[in-house]
C-alpha positions as CSV (number, residue, x, y, z in Angstrom):
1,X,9.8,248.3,-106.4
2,X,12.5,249.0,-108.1
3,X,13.8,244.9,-108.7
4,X,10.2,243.9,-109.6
5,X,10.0,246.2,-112.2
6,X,13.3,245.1,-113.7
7,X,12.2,242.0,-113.6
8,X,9.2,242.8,-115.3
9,X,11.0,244.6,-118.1
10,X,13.2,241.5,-118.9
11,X,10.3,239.5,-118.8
12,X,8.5,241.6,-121.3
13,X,12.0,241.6,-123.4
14,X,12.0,238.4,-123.7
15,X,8.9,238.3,-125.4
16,X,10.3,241.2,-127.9
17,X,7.2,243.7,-126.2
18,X,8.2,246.6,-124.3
19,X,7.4,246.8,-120.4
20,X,3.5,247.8,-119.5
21,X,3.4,251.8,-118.2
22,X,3.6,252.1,-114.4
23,X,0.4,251.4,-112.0
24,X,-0.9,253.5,-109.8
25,X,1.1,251.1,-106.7
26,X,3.9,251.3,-108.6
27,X,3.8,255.1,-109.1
28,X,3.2,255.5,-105.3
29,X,6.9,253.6,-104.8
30,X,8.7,255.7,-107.3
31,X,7.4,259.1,-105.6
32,X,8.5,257.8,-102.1
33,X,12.1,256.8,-104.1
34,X,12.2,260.0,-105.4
35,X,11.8,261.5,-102.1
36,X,15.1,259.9,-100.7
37,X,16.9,258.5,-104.2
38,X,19.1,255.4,-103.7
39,X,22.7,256.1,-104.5
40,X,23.4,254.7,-108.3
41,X,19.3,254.8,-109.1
42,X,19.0,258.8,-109.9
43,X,18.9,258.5,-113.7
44,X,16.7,255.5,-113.7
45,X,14.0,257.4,-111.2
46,X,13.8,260.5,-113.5
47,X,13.4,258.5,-116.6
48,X,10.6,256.6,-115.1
49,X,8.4,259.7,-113.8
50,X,9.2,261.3,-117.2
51,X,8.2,258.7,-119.3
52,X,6.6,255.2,-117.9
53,X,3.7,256.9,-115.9
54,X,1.1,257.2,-118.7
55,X,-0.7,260.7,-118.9
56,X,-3.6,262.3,-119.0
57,X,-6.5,260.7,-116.3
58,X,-5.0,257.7,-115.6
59,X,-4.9,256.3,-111.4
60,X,-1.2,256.7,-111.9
61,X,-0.9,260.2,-113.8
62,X,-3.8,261.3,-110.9
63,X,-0.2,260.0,-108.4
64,X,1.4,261.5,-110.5
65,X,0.4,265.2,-110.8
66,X,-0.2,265.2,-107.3
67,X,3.7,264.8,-106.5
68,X,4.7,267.4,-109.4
69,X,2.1,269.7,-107.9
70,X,3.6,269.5,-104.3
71,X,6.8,270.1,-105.6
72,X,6.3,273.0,-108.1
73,X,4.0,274.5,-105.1
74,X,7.0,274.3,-102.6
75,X,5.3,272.0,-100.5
76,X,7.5,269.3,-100.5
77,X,11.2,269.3,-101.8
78,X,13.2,266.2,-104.1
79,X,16.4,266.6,-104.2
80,X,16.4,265.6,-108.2
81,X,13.5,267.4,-109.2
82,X,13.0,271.1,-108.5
83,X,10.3,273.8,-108.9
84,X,10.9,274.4,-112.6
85,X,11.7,270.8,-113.2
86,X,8.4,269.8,-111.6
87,X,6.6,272.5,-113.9
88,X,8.2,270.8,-117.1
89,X,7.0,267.6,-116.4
90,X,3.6,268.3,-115.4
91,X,3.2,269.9,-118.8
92,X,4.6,266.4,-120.4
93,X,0.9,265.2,-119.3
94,X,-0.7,267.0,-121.8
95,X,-4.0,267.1,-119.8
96,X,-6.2,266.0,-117.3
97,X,-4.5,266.0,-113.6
98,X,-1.5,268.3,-114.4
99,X,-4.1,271.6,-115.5
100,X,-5.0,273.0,-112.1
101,X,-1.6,273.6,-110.9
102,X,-0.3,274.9,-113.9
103,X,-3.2,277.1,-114.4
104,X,-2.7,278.3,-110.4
105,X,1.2,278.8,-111.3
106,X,0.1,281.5,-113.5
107,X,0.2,283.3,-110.2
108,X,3.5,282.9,-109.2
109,X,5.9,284.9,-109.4
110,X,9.1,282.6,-110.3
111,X,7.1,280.2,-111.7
112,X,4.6,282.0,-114.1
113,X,5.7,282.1,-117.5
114,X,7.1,278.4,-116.9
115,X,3.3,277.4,-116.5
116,X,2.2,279.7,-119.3
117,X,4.8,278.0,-121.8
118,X,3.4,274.3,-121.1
119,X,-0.4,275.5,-121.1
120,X,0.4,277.1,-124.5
121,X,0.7,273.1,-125.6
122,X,-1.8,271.8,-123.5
123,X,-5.0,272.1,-125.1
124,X,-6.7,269.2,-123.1
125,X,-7.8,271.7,-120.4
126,X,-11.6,271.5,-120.6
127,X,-13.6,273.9,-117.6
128,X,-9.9,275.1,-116.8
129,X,-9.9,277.3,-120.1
130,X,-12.2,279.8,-118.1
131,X,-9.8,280.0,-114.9
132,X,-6.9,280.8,-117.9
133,X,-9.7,283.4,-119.6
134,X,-11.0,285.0,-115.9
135,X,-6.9,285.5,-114.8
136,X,-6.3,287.0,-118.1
137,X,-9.9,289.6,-117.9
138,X,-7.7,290.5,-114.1
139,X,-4.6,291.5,-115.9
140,X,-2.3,288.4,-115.8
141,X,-0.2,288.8,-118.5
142,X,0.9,285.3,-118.9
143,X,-2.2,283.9,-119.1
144,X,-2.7,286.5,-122.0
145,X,-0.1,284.9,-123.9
146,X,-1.6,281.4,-123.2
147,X,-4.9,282.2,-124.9
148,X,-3.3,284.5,-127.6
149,X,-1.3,280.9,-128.5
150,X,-4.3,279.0,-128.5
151,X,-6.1,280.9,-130.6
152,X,-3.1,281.0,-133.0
153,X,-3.1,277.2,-132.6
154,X,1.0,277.1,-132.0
155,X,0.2,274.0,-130.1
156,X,0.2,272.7,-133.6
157,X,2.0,275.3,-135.6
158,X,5.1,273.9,-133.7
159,X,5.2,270.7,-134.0
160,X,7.9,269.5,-136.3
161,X,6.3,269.4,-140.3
162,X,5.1,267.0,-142.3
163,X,8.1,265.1,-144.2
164,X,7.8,265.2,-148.1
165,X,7.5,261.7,-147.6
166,X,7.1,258.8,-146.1
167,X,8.3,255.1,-145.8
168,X,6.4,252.2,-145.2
169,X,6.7,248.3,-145.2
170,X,3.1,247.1,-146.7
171,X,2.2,243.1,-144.8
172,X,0.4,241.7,-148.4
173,X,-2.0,238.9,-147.2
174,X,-3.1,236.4,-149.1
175,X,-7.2,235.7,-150.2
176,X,-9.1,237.2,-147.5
177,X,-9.0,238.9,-144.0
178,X,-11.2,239.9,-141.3
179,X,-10.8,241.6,-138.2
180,X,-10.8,238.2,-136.1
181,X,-7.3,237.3,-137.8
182,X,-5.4,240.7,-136.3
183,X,-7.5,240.2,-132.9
184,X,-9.0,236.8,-132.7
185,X,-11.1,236.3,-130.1
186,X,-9.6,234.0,-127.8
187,X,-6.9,236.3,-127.0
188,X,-9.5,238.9,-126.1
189,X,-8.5,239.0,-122.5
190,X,-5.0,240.6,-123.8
191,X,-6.5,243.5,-126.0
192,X,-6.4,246.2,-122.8
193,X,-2.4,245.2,-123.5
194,X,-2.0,246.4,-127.5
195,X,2.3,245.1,-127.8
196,X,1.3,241.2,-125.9
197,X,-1.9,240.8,-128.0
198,X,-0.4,242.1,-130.9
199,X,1.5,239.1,-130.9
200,X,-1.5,237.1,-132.0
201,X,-2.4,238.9,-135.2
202,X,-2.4,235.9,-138.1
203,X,-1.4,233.6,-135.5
204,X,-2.7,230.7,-137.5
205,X,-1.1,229.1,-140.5
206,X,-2.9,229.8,-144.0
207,X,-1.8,230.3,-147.3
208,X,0.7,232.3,-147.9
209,X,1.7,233.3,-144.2
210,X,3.7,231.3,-141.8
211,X,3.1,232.2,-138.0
212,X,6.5,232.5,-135.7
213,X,4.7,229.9,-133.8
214,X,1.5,228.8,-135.0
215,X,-1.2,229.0,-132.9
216,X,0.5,231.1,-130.2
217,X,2.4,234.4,-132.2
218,X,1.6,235.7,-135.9
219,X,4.8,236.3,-138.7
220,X,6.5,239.2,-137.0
221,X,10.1,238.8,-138.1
């Protein structure tokens, strides 16, 4: 798995696009890599999990949670990722697979006020908010906290503020453009892929702007 993803990444480079997030197959591999770590790989695993398996309700974020779930549960162990660990990166999800085990670790004893501290960000929760609301009507003091966050909305009170300002390149087109010339339509098999087909935007010559190579990629140097 590990060699046809490396390849995939150079291939990608060499287009100047970054490498597509990690499929469901792929995902599967890395958790079974994870589980016994080649020597020399254990840097490159962890940065994978953490950030090339996309999040919320995606096949591979469903592989995904399930792993970080078994682990922050105790049910299985990984000798690079423990409990906490495991707790951490479920909450990187924001949403979707990774609720119900944070919302059950509200239980535990080691683990509860990890949960509560990623829940306090997550605010993708849907039907789980009444699990968080029905622990807190028992007593649970974290999940207390969690709702008393949401409501004061620090999910977005602590996100890093607004800069005074902000700079921006501006692409000045000559005459007219439409919506076929940033996505034209015989590319449209590449739109589920947003860096490859934005390769084609103004792909073809016309006054004023000269494609990197007509016909094929638009002026992005």
């Amino acid at each position: 798995m590990l060699e046809a993803y490396r390849q995939h990444v150079a291939e990608r480079a060499a287009e100047g696009i970054p490498p597509k997030p990690l499929t469901p197959e792929w995902t599967a591999d890395l958790v079974e890599l994870l589980k016994n770590p080649p020597a020399g790989e254990e840097d490159f695993l962890l940065d994978l999990i953490a950030n090339r398996v996309p999040p919320g309700v995606d096949e591979a974020a469903y592989v995904k949670a399930g792993f970080l779930s078994a682990v922050a549960k105790g049910e299985i162990t990984c000798p690079l990722i423990d409990r906490p660990a495991a707790v951490t990166l479920l909450g990187n999800m924001h949403g979707g697979y990774n609720v119900e085990t944070l919302v059950q670790l509200l239980d535990d004893a080691d683990l509860a006020n990890s949960a509560a501290e990623q829940l306090k960000s997550t605010i993708l929760v849907f039907d789980a908010f009444h699990d968080v609301a029905e622990k807190a009507d028992a007593g649970n003091a974290q999940a207390k906290a969690v709702l008393q966050s949401w409501a004061d909305a620090e999910w977005f009170t602590r996100q890093d503020a607004v800069p005074e300002s902000i700079k921006a390149i501006v692409f000045k087109v000559t005459g007219e453009t439409n919506t076929d010339d940033l996505s034209p339509a015989p590319d449209a098999w590449s739109r589920p892929d947003i860096p490859l087909h934005a390769l084609a935007a103004y792909k073809m010559t016309r006054d004023g702007l000269t494609p990197d190579e007509p016909g094929k990629i638009g002026p992005m140097k």
